[in-house]
C-alpha positions in Angstrom: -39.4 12.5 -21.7 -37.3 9.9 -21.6 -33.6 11.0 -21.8 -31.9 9.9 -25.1 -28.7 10.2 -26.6 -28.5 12.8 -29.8 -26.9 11.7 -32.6 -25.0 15.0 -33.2 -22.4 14.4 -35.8 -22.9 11.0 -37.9 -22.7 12.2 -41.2 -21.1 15.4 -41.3 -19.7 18.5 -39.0 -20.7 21.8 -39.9 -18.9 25.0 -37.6 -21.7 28.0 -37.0 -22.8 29.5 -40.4 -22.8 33.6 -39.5 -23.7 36.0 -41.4 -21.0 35.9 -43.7 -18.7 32.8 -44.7 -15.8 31.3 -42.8 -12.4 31.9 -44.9 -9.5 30.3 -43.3 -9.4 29.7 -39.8 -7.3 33.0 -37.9 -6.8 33.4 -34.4 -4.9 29.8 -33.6 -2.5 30.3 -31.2 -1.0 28.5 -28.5 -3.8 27.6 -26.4 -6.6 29.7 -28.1 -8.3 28.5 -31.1 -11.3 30.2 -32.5 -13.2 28.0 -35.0 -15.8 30.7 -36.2 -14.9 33.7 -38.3 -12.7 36.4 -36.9 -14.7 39.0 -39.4 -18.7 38.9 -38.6 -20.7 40.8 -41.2 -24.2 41.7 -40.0 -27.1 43.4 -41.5 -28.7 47.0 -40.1 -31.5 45.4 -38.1 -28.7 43.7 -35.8 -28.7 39.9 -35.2 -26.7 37.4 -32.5 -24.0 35.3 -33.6 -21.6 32.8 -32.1 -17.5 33.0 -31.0 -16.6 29.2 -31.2 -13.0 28.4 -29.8 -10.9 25.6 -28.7 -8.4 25.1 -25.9 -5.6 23.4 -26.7 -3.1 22.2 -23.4 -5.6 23.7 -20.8 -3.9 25.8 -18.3 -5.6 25.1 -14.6 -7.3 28.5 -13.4 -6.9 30.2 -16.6 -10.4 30.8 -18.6 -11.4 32.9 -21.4 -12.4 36.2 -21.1 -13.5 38.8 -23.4 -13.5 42.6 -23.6 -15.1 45.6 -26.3 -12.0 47.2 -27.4 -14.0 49.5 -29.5 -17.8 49.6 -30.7 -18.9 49.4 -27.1 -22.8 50.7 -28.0 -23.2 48.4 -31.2 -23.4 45.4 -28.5 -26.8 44.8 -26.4 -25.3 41.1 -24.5 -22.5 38.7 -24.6 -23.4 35.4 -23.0 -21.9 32.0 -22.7 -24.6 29.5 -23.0 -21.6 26.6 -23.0 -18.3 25.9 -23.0 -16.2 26.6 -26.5 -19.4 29.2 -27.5 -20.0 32.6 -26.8 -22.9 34.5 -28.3 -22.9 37.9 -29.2 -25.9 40.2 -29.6 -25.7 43.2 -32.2 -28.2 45.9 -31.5 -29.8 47.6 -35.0 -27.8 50.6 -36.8 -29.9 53.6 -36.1 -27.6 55.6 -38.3 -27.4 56.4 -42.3 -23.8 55.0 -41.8 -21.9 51.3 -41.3 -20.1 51.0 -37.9 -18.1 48.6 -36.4 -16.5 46.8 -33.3 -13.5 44.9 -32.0 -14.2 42.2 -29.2 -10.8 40.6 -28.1 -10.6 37.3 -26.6 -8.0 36.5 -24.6 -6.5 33.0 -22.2 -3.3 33.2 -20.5 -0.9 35.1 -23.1 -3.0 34.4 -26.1 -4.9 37.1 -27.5 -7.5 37.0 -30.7 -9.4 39.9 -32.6 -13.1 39.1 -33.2 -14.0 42.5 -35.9 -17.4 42.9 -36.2 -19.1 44.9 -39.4 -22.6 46.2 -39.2 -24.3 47.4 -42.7 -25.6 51.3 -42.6 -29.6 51.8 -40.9 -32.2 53.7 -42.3 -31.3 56.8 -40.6 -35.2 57.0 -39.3 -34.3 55.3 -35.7 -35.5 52.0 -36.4 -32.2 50.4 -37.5 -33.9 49.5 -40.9 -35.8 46.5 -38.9 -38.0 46.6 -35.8 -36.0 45.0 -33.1 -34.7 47.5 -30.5 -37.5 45.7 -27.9 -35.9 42.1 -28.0 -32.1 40.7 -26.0 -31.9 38.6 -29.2 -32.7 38.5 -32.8 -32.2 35.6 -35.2 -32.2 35.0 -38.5 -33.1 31.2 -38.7 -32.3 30.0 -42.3 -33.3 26.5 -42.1 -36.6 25.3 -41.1 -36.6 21.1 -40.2 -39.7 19.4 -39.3 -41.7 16.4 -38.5 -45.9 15.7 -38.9 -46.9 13.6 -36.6 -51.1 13.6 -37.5 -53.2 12.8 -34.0 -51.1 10.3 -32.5 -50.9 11.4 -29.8 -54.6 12.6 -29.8 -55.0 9.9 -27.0 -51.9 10.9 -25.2 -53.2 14.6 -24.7 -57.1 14.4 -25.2 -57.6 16.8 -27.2 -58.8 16.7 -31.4 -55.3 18.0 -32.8 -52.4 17.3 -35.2 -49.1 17.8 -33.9 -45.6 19.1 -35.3 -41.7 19.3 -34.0 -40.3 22.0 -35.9 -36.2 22.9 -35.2 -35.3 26.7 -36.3 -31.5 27.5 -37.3 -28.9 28.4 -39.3 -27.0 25.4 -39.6 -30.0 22.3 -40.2 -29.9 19.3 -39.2 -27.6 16.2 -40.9 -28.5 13.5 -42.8 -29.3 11.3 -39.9 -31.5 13.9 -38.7 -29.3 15.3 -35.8 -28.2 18.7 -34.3 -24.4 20.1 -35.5 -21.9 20.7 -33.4 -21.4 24.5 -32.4 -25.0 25.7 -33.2 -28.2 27.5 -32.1 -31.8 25.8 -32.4 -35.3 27.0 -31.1 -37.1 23.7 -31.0 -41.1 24.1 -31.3 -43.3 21.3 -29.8 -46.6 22.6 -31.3 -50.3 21.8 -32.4 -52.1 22.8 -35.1 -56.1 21.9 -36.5 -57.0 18.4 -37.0 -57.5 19.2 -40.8 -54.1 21.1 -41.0 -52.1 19.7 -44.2 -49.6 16.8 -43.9 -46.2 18.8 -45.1 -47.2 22.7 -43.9 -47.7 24.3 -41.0 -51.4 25.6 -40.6 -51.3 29.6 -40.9 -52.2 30.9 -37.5 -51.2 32.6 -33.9 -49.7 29.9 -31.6 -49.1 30.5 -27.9 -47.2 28.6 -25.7 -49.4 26.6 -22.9 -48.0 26.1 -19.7 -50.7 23.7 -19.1 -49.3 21.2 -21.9 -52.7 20.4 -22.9 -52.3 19.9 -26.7 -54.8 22.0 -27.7 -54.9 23.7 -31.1 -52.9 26.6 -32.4 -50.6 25.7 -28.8 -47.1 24.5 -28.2 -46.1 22.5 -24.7 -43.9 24.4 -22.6 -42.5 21.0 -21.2 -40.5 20.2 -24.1 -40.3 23.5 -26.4 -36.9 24.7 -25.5 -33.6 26.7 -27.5 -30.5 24.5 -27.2 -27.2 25.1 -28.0 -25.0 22.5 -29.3 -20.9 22.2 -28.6 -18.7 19.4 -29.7 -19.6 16.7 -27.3 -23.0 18.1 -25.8 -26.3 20.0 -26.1 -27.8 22.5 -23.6 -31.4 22.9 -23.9 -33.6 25.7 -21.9 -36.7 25.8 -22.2 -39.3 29.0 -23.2 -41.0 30.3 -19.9 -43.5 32.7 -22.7 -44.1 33.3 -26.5 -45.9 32.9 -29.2 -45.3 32.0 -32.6 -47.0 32.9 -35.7 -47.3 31.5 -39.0 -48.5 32.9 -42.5 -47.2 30.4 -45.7 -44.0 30.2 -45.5 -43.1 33.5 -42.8 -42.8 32.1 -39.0 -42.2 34.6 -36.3 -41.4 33.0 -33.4 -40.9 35.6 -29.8 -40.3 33.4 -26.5 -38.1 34.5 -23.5 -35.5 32.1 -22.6 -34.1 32.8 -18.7 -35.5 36.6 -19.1 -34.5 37.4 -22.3 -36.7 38.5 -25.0 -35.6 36.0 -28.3 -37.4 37.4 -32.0 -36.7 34.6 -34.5 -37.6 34.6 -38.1 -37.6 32.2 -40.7 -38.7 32.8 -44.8 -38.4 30.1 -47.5 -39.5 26.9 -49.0 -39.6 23.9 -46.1 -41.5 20.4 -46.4 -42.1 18.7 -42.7 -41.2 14.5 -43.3 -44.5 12.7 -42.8 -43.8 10.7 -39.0 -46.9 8.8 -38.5 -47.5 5.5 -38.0 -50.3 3.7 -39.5 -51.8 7.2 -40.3 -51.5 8.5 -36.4 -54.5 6.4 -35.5 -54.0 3.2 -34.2 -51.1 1.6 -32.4 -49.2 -0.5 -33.6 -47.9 -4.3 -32.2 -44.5 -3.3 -32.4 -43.2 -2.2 -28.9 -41.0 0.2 -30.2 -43.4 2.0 -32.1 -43.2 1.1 -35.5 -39.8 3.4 -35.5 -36.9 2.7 -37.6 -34.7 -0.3 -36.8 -33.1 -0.4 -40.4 -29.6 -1.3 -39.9 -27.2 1.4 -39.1 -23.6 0.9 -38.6 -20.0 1.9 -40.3 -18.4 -1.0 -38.5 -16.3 -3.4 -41.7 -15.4 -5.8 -38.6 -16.0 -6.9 -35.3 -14.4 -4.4 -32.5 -13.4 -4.8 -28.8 -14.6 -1.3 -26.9 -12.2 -0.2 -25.2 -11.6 3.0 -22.5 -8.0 3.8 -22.4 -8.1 7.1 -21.1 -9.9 8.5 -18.6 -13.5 6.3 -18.8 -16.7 8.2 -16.9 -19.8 6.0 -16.6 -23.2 7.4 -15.8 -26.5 6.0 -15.3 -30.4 7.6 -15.8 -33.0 5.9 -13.7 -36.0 6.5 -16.2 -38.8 5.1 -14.6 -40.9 2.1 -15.8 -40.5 3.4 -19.4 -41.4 0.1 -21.5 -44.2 -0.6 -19.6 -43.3 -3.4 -18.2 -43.8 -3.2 -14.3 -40.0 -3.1 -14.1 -37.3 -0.3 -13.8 -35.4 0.8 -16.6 -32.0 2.8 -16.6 -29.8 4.4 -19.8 -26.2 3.5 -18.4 -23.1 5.8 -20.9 -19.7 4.6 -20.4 -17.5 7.1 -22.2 -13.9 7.2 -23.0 -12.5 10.9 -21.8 -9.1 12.3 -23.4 -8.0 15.9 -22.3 -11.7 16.6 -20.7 -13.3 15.6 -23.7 -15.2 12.9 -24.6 -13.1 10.8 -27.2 -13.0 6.7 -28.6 -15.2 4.9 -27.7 -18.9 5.2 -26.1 -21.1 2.4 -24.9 -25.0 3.3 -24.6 -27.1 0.4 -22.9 -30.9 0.8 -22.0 -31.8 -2.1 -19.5 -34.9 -2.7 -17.9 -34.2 -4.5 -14.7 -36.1 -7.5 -12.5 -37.0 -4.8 -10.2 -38.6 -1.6 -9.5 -36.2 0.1 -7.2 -35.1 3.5 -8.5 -31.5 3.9 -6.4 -29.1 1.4 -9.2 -30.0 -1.7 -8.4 -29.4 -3.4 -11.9 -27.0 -6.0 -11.3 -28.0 -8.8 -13.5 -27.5 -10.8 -16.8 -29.6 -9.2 -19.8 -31.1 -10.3 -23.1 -30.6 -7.8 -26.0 -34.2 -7.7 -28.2 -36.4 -5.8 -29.4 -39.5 -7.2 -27.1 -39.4 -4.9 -23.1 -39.3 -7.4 -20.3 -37.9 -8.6 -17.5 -34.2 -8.6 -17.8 -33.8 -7.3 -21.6 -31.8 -4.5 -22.9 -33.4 -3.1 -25.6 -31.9 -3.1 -29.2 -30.9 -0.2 -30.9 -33.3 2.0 -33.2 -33.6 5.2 -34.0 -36.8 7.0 -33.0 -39.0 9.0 -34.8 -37.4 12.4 -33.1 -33.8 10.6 -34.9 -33.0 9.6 -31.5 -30.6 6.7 -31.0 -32.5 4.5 -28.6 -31.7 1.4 -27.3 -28.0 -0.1 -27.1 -25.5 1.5 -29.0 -21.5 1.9 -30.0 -20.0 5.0 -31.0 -16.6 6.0 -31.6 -16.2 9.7 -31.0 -13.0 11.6 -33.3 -10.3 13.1 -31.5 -11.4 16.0 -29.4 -15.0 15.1 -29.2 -16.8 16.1 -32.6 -17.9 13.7 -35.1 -18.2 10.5 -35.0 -15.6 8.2 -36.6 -17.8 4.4 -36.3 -21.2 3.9 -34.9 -23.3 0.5 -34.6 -27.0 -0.2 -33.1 -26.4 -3.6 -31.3 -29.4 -5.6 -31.7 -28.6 -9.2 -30.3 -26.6 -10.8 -27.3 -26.4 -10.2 -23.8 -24.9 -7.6 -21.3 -23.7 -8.5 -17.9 -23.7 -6.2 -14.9 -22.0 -7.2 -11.7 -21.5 -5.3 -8.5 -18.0 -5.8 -7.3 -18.4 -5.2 -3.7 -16.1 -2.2 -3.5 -18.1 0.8 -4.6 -17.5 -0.8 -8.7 -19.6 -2.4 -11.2 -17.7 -4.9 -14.1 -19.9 -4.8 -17.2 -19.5 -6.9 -19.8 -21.1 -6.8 -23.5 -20.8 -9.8 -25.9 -23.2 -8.9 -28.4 -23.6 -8.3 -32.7 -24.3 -5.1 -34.4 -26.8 -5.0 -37.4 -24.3 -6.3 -40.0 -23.9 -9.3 -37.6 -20.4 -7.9 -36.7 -19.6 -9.3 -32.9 -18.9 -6.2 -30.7 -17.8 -7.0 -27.0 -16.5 -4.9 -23.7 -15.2 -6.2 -21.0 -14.9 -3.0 -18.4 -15.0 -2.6 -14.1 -15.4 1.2 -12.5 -17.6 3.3 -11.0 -20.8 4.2 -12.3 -22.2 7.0 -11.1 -25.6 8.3 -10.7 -26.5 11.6 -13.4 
């Protein structure tokens, strides 16, 4: 799958819902900020929930660590899936009475209280929910998904209609895209070729390491649980599960790097309707029929600029367009205090040649049309996906982002300087005809 850059924050920013609601932010101290509730409520069956923090004027060697200052048995796992989260796994209250724990964070001298409240069990063993056999339990709130018909009937052979489905707490934004700071179990599945355009058919699905699109299966290639921070997303993906759906109950069990995951969802959900042409022919449009509609905050033109610390990678991604030609994804990104801050330049070129090592020194057309020395303009796919060449102008501190523009005419120039450095430079016009150019020489390095 071709590697894309998520649109995590254009809309809105929303901090990790837990089980009860954030009040004013505690714990901010000199270097240590936690950005989630210091006082977790959680229900008598147990569930996982996320620490998020902050560190403000990083102190070389120091790192965060934690320790169970009381409450030591309520707590089955603390993990760190990525940097600024920590996840915490409550066991189920066995007891007829509420408990409680204290985990305390500390970095350097600074030292936060994380009080954690867990409602009174049944008294019958069982924690009022059967869940003593799984690592993790979650409590997904929002369902988001997308019906995709047999389009990809061809792609996998077989007589099926397929769905994406994303399981969370916090939902996707307007544009489609992950928050910051937030868990998702991401579902690549297939239902019956008569299954209904908004639901997911009722049924037992298991997850097929063969990716063969069959029926009642999801892929094990792309079904995955991610975890989003400010300026990234880390995705694993299942190695076994199942999920299975009656109405509007979904059970979904996977193990995720040996752990044993039990998510559950209840409530009303509709899946948006992504085919094109009805999922059965294919369209003329190179890009798939997806959404090209103009996107952009910008009021005026803009000069990108990387003041800072700028880091440039590029993605060799294969002969993507079909063309008979390599194409790369080259970021260049503006980096303050170790994160990713200002401005961000995505370009998706697809070069005169099929070499795989970098070679994409060259002059190239911005359009719509793959070829020979084009970079593609920028759309959004039908995943939400910003595809193509893009700005974006990240807020202080990583986050949300302040501008964004899909540049969808001009040209981009790439030239080798001879010393280990590329200059690349971008005269080009957003959707709103806004003129957008860059003008920048470093290293780019291979991801």
């Amino acid at each position: 799958m071709k590697r894309l850059f998520l649109l995590m924050t254009i809309c809105a920013v929303a901090l990790w819902t837990s089980s009860c609601d954030k009040g004013e932010e505690q714990g901010n101290t000199a270097h240590l900020k936690v950005t989630s509730s210091t006082l977790v409520e959680v229900g008598a069956a147990g569930d996982t929930f996320a620490i998020t923090y902050q560190l403000n004027n990083p102190i070389n060697g120091e790192e965060v660590k934690t320790n169970i200052s009381t409450g030591r048995e309520m707590i089955s796992s603390i993990t760190r899936p990525a940097t600024g989260v920590i996840l915490v796994a409550i066991g189920g209250n066995t007891t007829s009475a509420e408990r409680s724990a204290v985990i305390e964070l500390s970095y350097a001298s600074d030292n936060v209280s994380i009080v954690i409240i867990q409602k009174a069990g049944n008294g019958n063993g069982n924690g009022g929910g059967d869940n003593t056999d799984y690592d993790v339990t979650f409590n997904a709130y929002i369902l988001n998904g997308y019906y995709y018909g047999n389009r990809y009937a061809s792609e996998y052979g077989q007589d099926a209609n397929r769905y994406v489905i994303y399981l969370s707490q916090s939902g996707l934004n307007n544009g489609g895209q992950a928050y910051p700071n937030s868990i998702y179990y991401y579902i690549d599945a297939f239902g019956p070729i008569d299954a209904a355009e908004d639901r997911i058919a009722d049924g037992t699905y298991t997850l097929d390491k063969t990716n063969s699109g069959k029926a009642y299966t999801f892929t094990a290639s792309n079904s995955q649980y991610f975890v989003s921070t400010e300026t990234e997303v880390n995705g694993k993906l299942f190695t076994d599960g199942k999920m299975v759906v009656v109405g509007n109950n979904i059970t979904l069990d996977v193990t995720v790097d040996g752990l044993r995951h039990h998510v559950t969802f209840f409530g009303s959900y509709e899946l948006i309707d992504a085919r094109d042409n009805g999922g059965n022919t294919t369209p003329d449009d190179p890009t798939g029929g997806q959404d090209k509609d103009a996107q952009s905050t910008l009021k005026d033109d803009h000069v990108i600029t990387f003041p800072d610390s700028p880091r440039a990678k590029w993605i060799y991604e294969g002969d993507w367009w079909k063309t008979g030609y390599s194409n790369y994804t080259i970021m260049i990104m503006n980096k303050y205090n170790g994160y990713v801050s200002g401005d961000t330049l995505q370009l998706d070129i697809i070069t005169d040649n099929t070499n795989n090592n970098g070679d994409f020194d060259g002059t190239y057309n911005i359009s719509y049309n793959p070829g020979k020395n084009v970079a593609m303009a920028g759309f959004t796919d039908n995943e939400l996906r910003a595809v193509g060449c893009w700005y974006f102008e990240y807020g202080s501190g990583g986050g949300n982002y302040k501008n964004f523009a899909m540049l969808v005419k001009g040209t981009v120039t790439i030239t080798n300087n001879g010393d280990g450095t590329s200059r690349v430079v971008l005269d080009a016009y957003d959707c709103n005809n806004n003129h957008v150019t860059c003008d920048w020489s470093g290293e780019i390095e291979k991801d």
